[in-house]
N, C-alpha and C positions, 0 to 999 in steps of 0.2 A: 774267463780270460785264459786263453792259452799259454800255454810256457813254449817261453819260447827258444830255441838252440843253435848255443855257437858251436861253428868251427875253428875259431880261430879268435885269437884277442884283439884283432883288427876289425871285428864283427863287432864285439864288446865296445871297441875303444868308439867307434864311429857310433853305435846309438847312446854311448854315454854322453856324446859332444849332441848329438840331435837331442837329446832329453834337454843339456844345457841348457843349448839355443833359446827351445820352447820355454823353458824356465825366465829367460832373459825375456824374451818378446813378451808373455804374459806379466811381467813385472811391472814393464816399461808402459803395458795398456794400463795395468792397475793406475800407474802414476802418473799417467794424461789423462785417467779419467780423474782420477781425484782432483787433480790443477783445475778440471773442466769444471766439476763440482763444484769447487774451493772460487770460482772466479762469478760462477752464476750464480751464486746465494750473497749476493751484495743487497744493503738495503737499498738501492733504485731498483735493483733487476727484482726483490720480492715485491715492493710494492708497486710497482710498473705491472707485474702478475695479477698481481690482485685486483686494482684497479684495471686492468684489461679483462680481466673475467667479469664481473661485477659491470662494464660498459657491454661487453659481450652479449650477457644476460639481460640486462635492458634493454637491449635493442633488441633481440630475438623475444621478449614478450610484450615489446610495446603494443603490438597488437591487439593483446589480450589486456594489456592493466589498461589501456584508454578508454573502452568501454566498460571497464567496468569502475571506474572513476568518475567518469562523465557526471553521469546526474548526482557525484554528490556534490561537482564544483556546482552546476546549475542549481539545486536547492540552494546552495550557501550563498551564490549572487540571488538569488530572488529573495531569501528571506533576510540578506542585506539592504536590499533596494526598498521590502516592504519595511525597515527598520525592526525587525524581530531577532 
């Protein structure tokens, strides 16, 4: 980082008011994000998550668990039917 040099204390005074500012904007993001945080960790919105992941995931390998489930419901109806 460079040093950097005043001329004057009107030089100072103006990046000490822009340092502020910056200070102030980054505060003000910290504490909407945290509200944002603080508002999406509710128990509907985590379990709404979960249960959205969890149907997500079902459905993107229904593909694959159907066949390979299949012949054990058709075993279990045939060896129903033959009474075993």
């Amino acid at each position: 980082m460079e040093v950097k040099k005043y001329s004057s204390y009107a030089e100072i005074e103006k990046d000490l008011e822009i340092l502020k500012l910056q200070k102030e904007i980054n505060y003000q993001k910290l504490v909407l994000s945290f509200q944002k945080t603080k508002e999406s960790i509710t128990p509907e919105n985590v379990l709404g998550g979960i249960f959205s992941s969890f149907k997500d995931y079902i459905s993107n390998s229904y593909g694959s668990i159907l066949p390979s489930i299949l012949p054990f419901i058709i075993n279990w109806f045939l060896n129903k039917k033959r009474g075993n």
